[in-house]
ZADODO-254775 format. One record per residue: residue number from 1; x, y, z of N, C-alpha, C in turn; residue in one letter. Coordinates in Angstrom, 1 decimal. Example, Ala and Ser with C-alpha at 12.3 -4.5 7.8 and 13.67 -1.06 7.14 Angstrom:
{1 {13.2 -5.7 7.8} {12.3 -4.5 7.8} {13.2 -3.3 7.8} A}
{2 {12.8 -2.2 7.1} {13.7 -1.1 7.1} {12.9 0.0 7.9} S}
// end
This chain:
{1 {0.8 -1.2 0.0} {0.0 0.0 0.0} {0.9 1.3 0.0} X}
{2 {1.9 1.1 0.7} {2.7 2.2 1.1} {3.6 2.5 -0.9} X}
{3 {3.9 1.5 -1.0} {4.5 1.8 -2.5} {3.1 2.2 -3.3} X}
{4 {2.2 2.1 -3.4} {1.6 2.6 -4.5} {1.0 3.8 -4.0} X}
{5 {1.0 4.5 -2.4} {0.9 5.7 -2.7} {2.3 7.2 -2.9} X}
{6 {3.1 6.0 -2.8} {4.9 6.1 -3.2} {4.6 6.8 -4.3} X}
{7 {4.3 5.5 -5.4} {3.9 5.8 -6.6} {3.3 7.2 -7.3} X}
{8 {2.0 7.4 -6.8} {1.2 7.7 -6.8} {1.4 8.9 -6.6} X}
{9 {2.3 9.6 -5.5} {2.7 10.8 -5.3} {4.1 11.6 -6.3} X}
{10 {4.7 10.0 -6.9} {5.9 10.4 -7.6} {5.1 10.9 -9.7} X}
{11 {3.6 9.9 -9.7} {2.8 10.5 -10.7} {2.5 12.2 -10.4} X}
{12 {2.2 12.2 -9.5} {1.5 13.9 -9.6} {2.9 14.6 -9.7} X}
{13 {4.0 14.6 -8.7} {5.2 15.2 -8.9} {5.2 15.6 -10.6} X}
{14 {5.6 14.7 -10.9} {6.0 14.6 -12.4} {5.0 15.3 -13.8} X}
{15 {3.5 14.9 -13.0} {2.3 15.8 -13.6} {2.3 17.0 -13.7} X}
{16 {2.6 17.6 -12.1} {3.0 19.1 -11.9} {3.7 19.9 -12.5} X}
{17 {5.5 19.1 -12.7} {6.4 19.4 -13.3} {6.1 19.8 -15.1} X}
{18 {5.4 19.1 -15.8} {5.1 19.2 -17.0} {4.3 20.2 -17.4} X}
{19 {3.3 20.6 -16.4} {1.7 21.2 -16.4} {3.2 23.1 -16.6} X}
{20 {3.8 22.9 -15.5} {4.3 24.2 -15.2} {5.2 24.6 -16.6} X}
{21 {6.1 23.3 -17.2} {6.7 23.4 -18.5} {6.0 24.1 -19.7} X}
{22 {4.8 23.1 -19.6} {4.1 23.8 -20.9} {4.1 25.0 -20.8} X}
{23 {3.1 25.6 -19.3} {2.4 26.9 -19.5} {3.7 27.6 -19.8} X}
{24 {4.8 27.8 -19.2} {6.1 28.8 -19.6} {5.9 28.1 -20.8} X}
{25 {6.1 27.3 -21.8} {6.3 27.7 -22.9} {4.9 28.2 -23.9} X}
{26 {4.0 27.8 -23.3} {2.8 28.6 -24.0} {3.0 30.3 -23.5} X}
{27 {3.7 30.5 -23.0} {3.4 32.0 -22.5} {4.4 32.6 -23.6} X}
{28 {5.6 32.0 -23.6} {6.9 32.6 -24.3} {6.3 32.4 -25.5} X}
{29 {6.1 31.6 -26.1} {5.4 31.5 -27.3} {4.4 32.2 -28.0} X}
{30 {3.1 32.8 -27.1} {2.5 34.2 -27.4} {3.4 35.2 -27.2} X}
{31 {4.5 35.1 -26.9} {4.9 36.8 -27.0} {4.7 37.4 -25.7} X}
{32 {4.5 36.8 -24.5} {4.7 36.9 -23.4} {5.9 37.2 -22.9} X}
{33 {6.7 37.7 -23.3} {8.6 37.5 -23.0} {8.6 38.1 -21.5} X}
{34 {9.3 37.2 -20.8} {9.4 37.5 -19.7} {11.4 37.1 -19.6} X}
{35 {12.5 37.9 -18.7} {13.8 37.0 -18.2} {13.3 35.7 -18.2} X}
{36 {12.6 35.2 -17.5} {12.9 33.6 -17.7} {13.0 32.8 -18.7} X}
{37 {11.8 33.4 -19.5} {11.7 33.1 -21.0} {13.4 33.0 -21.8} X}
{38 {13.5 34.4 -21.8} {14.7 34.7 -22.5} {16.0 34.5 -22.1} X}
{39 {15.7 33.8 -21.0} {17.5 33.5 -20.5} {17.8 32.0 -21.2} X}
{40 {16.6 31.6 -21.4} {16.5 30.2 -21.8} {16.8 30.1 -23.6} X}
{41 {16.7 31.2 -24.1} {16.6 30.9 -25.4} {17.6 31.8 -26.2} X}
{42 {18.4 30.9 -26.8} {19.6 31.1 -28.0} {19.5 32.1 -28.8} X}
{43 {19.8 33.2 -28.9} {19.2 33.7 -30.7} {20.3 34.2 -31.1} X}
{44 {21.6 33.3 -30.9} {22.6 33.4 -31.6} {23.3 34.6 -32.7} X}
{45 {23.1 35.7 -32.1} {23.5 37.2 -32.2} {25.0 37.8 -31.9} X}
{46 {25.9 37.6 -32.6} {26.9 38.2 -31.8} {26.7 38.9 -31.1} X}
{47 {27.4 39.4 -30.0} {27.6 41.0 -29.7} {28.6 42.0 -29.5} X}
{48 {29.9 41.3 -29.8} {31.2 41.8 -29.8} {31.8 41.1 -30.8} X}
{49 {33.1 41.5 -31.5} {33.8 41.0 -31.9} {33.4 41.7 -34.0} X}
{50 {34.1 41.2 -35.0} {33.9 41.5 -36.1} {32.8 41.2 -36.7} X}
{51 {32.0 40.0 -36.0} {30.9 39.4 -36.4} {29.6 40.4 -35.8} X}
{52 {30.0 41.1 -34.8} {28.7 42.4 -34.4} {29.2 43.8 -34.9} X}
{53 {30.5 44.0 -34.8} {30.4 45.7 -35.2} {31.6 45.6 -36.2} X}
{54 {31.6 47.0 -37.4} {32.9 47.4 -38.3} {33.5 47.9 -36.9} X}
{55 {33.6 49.1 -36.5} {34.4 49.7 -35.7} {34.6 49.1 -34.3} X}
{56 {34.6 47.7 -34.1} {34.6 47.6 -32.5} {33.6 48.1 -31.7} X}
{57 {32.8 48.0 -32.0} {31.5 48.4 -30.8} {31.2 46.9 -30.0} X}
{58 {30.9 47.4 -28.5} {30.2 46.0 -28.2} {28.9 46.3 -27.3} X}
{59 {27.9 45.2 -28.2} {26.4 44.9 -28.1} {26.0 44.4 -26.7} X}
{60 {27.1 44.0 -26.3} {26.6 43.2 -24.7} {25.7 43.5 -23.6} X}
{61 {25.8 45.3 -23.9} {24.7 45.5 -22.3} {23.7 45.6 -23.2} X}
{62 {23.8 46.1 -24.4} {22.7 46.3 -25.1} {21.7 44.9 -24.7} X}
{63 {22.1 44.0 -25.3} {21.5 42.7 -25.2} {20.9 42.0 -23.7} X}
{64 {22.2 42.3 -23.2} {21.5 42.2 -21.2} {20.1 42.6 -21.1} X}
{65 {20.3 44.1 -21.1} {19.2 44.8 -21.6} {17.6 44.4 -21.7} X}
{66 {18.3 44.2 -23.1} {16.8 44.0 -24.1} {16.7 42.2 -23.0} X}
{67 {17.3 41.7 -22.6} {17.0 40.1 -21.6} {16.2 40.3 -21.1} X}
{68 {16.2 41.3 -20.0} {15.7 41.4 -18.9} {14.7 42.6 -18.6} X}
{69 {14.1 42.4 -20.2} {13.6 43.2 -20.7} {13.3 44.8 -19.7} X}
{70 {14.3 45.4 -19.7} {14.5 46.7 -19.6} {14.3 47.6 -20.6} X}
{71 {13.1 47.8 -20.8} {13.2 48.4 -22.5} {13.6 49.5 -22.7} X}
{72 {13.2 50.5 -21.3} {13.6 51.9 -21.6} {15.0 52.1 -21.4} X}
{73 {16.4 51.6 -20.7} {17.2 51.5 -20.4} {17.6 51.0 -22.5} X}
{74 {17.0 50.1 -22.6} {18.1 49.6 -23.5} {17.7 50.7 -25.1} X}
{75 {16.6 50.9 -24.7} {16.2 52.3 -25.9} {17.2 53.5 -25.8} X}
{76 {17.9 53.8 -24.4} {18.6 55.2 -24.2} {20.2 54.2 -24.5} X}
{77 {20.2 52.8 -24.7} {21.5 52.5 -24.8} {21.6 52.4 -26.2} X}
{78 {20.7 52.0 -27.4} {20.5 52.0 -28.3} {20.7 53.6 -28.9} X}
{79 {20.3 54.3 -28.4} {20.4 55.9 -29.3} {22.1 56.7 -28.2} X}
{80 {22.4 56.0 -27.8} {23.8 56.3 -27.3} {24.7 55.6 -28.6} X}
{81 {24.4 54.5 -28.6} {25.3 54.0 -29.6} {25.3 54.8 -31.1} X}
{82 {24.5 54.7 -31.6} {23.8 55.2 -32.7} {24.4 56.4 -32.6} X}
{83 {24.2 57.3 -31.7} {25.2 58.9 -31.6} {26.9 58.6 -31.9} X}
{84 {26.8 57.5 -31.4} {28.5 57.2 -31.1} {29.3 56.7 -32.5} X}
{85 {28.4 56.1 -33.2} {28.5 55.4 -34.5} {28.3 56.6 -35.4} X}
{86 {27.5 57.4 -35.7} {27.5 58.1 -36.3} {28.1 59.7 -36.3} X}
{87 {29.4 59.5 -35.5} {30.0 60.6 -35.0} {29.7 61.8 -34.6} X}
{88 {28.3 61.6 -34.2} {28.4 62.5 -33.0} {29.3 63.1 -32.1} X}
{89 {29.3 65.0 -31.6} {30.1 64.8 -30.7} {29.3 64.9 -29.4} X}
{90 {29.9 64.5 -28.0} {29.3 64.8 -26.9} {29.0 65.9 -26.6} X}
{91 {27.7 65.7 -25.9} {26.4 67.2 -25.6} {26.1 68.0 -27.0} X}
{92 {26.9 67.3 -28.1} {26.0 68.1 -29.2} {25.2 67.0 -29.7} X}
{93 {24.6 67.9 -31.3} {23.9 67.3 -31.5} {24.6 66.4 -32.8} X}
{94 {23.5 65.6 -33.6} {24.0 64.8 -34.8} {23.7 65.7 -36.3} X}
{95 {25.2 66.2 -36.8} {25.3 67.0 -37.8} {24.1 66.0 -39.0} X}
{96 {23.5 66.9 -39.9} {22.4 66.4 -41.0} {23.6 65.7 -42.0} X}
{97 {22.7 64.3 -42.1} {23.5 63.2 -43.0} {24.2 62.4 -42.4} X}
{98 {24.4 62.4 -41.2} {25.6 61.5 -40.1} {25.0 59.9 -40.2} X}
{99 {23.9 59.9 -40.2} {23.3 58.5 -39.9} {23.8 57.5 -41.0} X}
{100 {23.9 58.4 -42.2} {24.7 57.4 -43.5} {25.9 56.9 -43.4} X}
{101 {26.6 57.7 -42.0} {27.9 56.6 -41.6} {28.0 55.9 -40.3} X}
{102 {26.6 55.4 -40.4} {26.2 54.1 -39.7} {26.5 52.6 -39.8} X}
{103 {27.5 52.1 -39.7} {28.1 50.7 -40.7} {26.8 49.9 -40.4} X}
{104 {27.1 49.3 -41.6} {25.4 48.1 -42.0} {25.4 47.2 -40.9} X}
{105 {26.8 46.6 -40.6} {26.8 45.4 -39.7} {26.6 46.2 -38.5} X}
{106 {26.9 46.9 -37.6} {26.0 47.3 -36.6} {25.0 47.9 -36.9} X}
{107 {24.4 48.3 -37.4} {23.0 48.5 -37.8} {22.2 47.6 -38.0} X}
{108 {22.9 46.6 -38.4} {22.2 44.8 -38.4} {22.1 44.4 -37.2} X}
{109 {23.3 44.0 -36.0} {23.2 44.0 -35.4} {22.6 44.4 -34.1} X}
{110 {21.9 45.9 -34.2} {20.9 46.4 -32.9} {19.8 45.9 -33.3} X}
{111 {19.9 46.2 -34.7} {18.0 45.3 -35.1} {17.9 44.3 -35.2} X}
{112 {18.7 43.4 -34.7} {18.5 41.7 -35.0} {18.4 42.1 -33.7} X}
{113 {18.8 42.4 -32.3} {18.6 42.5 -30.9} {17.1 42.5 -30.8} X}
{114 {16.5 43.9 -30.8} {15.4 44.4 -31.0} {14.5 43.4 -31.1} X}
{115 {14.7 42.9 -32.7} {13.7 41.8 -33.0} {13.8 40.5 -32.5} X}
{116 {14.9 40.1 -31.8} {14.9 38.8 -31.4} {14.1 38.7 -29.8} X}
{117 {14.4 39.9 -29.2} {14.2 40.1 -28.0} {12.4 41.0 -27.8} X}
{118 {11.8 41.2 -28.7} {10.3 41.3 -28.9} {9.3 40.4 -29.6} X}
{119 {10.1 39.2 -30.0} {9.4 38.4 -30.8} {9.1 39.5 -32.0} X}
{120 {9.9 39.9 -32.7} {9.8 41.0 -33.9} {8.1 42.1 -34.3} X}
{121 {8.1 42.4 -33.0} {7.7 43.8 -32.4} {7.6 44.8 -32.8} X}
{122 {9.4 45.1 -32.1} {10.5 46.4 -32.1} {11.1 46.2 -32.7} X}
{123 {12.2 47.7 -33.7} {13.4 47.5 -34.3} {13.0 48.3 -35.8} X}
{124 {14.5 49.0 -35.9} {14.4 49.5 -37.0} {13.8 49.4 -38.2} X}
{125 {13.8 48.1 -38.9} {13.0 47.1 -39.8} {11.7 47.3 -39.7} X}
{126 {11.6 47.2 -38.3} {10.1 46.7 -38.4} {9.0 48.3 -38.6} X}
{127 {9.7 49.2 -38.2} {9.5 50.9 -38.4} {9.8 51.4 -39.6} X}
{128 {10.9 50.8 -40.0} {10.6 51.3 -41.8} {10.0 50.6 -42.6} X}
{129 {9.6 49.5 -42.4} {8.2 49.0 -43.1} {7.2 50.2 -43.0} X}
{130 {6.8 50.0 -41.8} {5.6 51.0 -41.4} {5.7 52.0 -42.0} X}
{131 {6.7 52.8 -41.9} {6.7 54.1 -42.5} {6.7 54.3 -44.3} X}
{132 {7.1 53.3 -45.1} {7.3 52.8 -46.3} {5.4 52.7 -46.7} X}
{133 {4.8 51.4 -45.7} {3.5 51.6 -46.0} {2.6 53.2 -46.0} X}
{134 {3.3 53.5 -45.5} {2.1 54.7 -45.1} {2.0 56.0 -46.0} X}
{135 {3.9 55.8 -46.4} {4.6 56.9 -47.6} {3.7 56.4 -48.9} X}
{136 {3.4 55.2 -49.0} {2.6 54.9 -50.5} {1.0 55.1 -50.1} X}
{137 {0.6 55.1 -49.1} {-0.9 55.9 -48.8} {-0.8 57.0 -48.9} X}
{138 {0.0 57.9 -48.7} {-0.2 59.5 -48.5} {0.0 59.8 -49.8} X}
{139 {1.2 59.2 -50.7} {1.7 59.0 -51.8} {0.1 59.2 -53.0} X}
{140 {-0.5 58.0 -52.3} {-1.7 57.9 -53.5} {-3.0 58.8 -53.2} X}
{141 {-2.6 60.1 -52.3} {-4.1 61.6 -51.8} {-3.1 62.5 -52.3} X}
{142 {-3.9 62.8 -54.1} {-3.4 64.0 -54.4} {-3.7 64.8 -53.5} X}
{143 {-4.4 65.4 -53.1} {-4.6 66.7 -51.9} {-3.6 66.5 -51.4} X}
{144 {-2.7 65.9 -50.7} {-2.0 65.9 -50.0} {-0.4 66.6 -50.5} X}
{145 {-0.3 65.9 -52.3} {0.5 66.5 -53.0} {0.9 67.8 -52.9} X}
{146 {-0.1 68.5 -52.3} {0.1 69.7 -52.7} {1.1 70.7 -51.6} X}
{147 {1.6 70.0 -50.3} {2.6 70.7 -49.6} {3.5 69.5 -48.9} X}
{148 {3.8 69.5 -48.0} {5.0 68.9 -46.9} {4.4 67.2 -47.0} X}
{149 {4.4 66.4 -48.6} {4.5 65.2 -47.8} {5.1 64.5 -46.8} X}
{150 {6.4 65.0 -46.6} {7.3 64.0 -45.8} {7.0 64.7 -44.2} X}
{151 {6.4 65.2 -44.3} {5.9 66.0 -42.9} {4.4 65.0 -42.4} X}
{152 {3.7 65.0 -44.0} {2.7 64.3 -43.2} {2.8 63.0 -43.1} X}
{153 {3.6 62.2 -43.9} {3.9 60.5 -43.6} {4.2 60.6 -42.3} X}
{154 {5.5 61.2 -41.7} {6.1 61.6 -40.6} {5.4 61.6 -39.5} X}
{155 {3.7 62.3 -39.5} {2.6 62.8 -38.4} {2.0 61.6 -38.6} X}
{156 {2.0 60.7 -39.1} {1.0 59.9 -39.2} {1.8 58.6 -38.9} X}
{157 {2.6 58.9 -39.2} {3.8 57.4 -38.5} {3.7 57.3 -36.9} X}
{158 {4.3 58.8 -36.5} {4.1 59.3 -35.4} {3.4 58.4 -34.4} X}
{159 {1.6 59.0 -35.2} {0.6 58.4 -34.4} {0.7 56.7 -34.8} X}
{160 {0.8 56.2 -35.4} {0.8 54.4 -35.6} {1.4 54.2 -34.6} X}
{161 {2.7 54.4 -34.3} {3.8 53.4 -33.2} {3.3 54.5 -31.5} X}
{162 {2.5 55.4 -31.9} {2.5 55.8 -30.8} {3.4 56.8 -29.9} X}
{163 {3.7 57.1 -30.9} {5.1 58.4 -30.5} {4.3 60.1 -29.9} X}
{164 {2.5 59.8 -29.9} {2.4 61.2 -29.4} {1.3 60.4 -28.2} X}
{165 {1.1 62.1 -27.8} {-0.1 61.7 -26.6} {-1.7 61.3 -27.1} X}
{166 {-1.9 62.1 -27.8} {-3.4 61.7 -28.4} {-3.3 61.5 -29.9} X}
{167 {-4.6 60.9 -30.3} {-4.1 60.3 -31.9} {-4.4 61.8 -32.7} X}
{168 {-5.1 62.4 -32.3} {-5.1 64.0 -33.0} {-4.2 65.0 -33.0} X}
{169 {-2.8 64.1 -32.4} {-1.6 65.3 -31.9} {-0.6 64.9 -32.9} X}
{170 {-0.2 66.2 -33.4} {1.1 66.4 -33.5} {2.5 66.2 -32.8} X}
{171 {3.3 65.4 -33.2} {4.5 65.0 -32.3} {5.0 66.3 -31.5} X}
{172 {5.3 67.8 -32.6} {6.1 68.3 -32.3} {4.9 69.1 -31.1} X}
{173 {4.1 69.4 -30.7} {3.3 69.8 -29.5} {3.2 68.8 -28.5} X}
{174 {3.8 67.3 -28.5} {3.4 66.8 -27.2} {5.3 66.3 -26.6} X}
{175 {5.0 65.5 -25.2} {6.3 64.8 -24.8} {6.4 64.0 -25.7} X}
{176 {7.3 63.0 -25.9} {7.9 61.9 -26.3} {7.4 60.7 -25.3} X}
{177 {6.5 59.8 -25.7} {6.0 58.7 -24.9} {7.2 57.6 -25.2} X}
{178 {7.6 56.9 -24.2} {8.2 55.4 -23.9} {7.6 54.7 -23.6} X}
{179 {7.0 53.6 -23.8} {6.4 52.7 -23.5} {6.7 51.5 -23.9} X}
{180 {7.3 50.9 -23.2} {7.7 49.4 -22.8} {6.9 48.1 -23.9} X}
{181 {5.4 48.2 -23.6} {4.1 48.2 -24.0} {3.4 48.4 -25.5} X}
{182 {3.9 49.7 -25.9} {3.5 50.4 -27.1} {3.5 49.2 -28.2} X}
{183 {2.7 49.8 -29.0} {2.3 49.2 -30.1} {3.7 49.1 -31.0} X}
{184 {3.6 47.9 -32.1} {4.2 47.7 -32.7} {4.9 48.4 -33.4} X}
{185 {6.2 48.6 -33.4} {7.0 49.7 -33.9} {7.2 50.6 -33.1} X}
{186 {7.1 51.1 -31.9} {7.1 51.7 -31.0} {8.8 52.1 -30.4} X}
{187 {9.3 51.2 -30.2} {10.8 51.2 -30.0} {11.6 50.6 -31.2} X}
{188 {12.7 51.0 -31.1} {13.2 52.3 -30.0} {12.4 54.0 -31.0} X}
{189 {12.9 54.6 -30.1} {12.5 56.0 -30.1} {13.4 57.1 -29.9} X}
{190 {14.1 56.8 -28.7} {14.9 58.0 -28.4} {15.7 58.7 -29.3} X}
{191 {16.0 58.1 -30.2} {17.0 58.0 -31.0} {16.7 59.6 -32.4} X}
{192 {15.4 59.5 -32.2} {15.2 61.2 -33.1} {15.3 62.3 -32.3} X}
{193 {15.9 62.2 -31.2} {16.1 63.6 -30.3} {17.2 63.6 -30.8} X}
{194 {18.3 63.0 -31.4} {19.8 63.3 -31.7} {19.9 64.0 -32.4} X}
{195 {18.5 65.0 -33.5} {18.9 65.8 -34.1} {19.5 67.5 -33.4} X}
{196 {19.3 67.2 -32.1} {19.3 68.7 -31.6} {20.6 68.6 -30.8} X}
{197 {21.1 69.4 -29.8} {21.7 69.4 -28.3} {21.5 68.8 -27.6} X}
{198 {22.2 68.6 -26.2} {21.4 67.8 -25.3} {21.0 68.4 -24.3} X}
{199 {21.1 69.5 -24.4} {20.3 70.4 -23.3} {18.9 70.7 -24.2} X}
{200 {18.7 70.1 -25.4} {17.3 70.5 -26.0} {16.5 69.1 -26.5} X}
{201 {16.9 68.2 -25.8} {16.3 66.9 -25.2} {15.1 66.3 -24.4} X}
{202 {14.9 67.5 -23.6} {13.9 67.0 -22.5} {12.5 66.6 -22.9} X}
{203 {11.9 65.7 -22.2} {10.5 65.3 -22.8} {9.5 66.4 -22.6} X}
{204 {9.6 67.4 -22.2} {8.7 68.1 -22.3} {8.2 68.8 -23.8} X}
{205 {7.0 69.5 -23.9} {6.7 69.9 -25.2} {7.4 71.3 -25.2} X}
{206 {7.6 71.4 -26.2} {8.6 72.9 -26.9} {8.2 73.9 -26.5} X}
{207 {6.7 74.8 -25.9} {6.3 75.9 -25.4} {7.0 75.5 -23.8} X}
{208 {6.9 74.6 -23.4} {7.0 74.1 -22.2} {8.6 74.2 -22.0} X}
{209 {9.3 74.3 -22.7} {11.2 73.9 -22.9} {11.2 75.8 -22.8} X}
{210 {10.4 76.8 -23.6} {10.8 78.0 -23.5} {10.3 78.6 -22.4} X}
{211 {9.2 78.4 -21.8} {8.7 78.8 -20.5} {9.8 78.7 -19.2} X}
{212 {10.8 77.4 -19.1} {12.1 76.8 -18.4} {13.2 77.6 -18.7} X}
{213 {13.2 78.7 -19.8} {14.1 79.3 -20.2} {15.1 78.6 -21.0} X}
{214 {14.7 77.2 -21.3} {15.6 76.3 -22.0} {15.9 77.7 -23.4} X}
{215 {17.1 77.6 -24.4} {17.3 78.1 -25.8} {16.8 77.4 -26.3} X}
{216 {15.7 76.0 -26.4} {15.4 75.6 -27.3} {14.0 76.0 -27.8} X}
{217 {14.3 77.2 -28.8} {13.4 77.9 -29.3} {13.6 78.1 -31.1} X}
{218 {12.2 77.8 -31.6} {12.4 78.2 -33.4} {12.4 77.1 -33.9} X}
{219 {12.5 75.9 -33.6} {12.5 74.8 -34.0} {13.9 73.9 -33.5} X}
{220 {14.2 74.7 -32.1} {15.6 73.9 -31.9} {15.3 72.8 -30.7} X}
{221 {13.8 72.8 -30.2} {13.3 72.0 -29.5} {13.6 70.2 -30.4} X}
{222 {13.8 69.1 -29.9} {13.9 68.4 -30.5} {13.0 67.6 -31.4} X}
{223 {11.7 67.9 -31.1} {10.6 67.9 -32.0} {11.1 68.0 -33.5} X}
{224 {11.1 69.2 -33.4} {11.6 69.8 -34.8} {12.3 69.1 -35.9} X}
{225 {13.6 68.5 -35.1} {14.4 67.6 -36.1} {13.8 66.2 -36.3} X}
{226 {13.1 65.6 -35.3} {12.6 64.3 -35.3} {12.9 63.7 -36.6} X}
{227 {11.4 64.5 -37.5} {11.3 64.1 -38.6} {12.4 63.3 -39.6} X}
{228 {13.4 64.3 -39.8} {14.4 64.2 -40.1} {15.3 63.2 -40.0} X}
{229 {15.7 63.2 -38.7} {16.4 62.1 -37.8} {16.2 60.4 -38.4} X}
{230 {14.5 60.9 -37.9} {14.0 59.4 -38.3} {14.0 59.0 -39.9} X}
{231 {13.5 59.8 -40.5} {13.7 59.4 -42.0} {15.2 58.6 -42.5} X}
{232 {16.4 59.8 -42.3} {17.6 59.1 -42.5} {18.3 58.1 -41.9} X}
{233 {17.5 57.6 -40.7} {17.6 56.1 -40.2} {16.9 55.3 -41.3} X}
{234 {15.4 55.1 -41.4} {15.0 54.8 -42.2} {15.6 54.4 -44.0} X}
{235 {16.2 55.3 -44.2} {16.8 55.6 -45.7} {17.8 54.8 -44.9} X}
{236 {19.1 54.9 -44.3} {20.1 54.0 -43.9} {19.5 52.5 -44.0} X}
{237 {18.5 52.0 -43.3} {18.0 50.9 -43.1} {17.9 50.4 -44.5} X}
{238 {17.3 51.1 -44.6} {17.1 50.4 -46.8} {17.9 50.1 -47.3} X}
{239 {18.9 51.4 -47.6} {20.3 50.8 -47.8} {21.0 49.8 -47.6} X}
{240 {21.0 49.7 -46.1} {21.6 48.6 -45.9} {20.6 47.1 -45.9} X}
{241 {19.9 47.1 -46.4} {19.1 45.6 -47.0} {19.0 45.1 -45.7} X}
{242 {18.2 45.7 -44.6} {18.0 45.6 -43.3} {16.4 44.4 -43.5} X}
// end
């Protein structure tokens, strides 16, 4: 008697054990990403060495990072690099056209992070799709022809990934939302404030930066460059057959 409730207790043991297996992998598998999930799984990414960057860069915290899913940390490590790569100097901002000497292989490399680590989510790629779609919508409303297309793809990209506060806002009148959460294409982001200073960075909205007495006034609020910023990422990404 004693062995078959031996038994019997060593069945459920082992029931338990499996019941718990699945659900973690049913969870990781919806796109649930949790550290546990992702400490467990390979995605065979360099992150140092010639196989991750032309100039010696190394991906490692980056990647920690995006593990343990720290999103906002790894979004402000992601547009440090990206400053750094594209010769930026410190506390300024990114001279117009710098992003084109972004080498392809680290440029591969942060967006293969991104995407590996959102179940392909987040990441450069996955934002210039979006933006590509939306350029051939706006593309096809003559009315629209008639001033700042690349202003309005831009406002309307914006609102997709969720880059403003309300869906009726203009980027350049609200903060900069981060959200961990955000809809697809959503991160990273930081990374279009590089067109300015870094004293003209802050998430606040641009009336709000002059009221502080910040100089970032006329369009030197970071708003202003976004556009910009983000496009010649975009255009970099193409190029490089991202």
């Amino acid at each position: 008697m004693n062995r078959k409730i031996a038994l019997g207790l060593v069945v459920i043991v082992i029931a338990l054990i499996g019941i718990g297996i699945a659900n973690k992998e049913v969870r990781c598998s919806i796109g649930l990403q949790s550290e546990s999930c992702l400490s467990s799984t390979s995605f065979n990414i360099p992150t140092t060495g010639s196989e991750a960057s032309e100039v010696g860069a190394d991906y490692t915290k980056l990647a920690n990072l995006l593990a343990k899913q720290r999103l906002k940390a790894a979004d402000r490590e992601t547009s440090d690099k990206l400053f750094w790569l594209a010769k930026g100097n410190p506390n300024e901002y990114l001279p117009k056209g710098n992003m084109k000497m972004i080498p392809c292989k680290d440029l591969r490399t942060i967006n293969s992070l991104w995407l590996a680590y959102s179940s392909g989510k987040y990441g450069f790629s996955v934002q210039q799709k979006l933006y590509e779609q939306i350029y051939k919508e706006v593309s096809r409303q003559p009315k629209i022809l008639s001033y700042n297309v690349e202003s309005e793809v831009y406002n309307r990209f914006a609102r997709r990934v969720d880059w403003t506060v309300r869906d009726d806002a203009r980027l350049n009148y609200d903060p900069l939302i981060i959200n961990p959460r955000g809809r697809e294409g959503h991160l990273p982001v930081t990374y279009i404030k590089l067109g300015v200073p870094e004293s003209c960075r802050s998430d606040y909205p641009a009336w709000l930066s002059i009221l502080t007495l910040q100089w970032c006034l006329l369009g030197m609020h970071w708003s202003g460059a976004a556009p910009e910023v983000s496009q010649e990422v975009f255009s970099r990404i193409e190029s490089c057959k991202l």
